[in-house]
C-alpha positions, 0 to 999 in steps of 0.5 A: 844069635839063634842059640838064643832063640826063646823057646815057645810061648812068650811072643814079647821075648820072641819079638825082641830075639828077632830085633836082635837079629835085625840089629845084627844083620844090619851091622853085618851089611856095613862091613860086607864086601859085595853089595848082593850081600849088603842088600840080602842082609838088609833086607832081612833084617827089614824082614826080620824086623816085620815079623817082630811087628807082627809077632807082636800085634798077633800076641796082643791081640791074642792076650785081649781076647782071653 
């Protein structure tokens, strides 16, 4: 997944690599084998999932004001 990361620039693609990301961590967190670890993915998959909120909000806010 991070080989896939966009480059710089497009927030919207950006934002959805990191959907992405989440998605897979939250599959990564079914088949765990301790709960740590189920929590950590969980978690930043929650985490991940902000920062594609927040890239987003950030990148619309930027585009009206041009």
């Amino acid at each position: 997944m991070k080989s896939q990361k966009p480059s710089d620039g497009d927030f919207v693609e950006f934002a959805n690599w990191r959907e992405k990301i989440a998605g897979a961590l939250d599959a990564l967190a079914c088949v765990l084998n301790f709960e740590e670890d189920r929590d950590r993915a969980s978690a930043e998959a929650a985490a991940a999932r902000e920062q594609a909120a927040d890239v987003r909000r950030r990148g619309e806010i930027g585009f009206s004001e041009r």
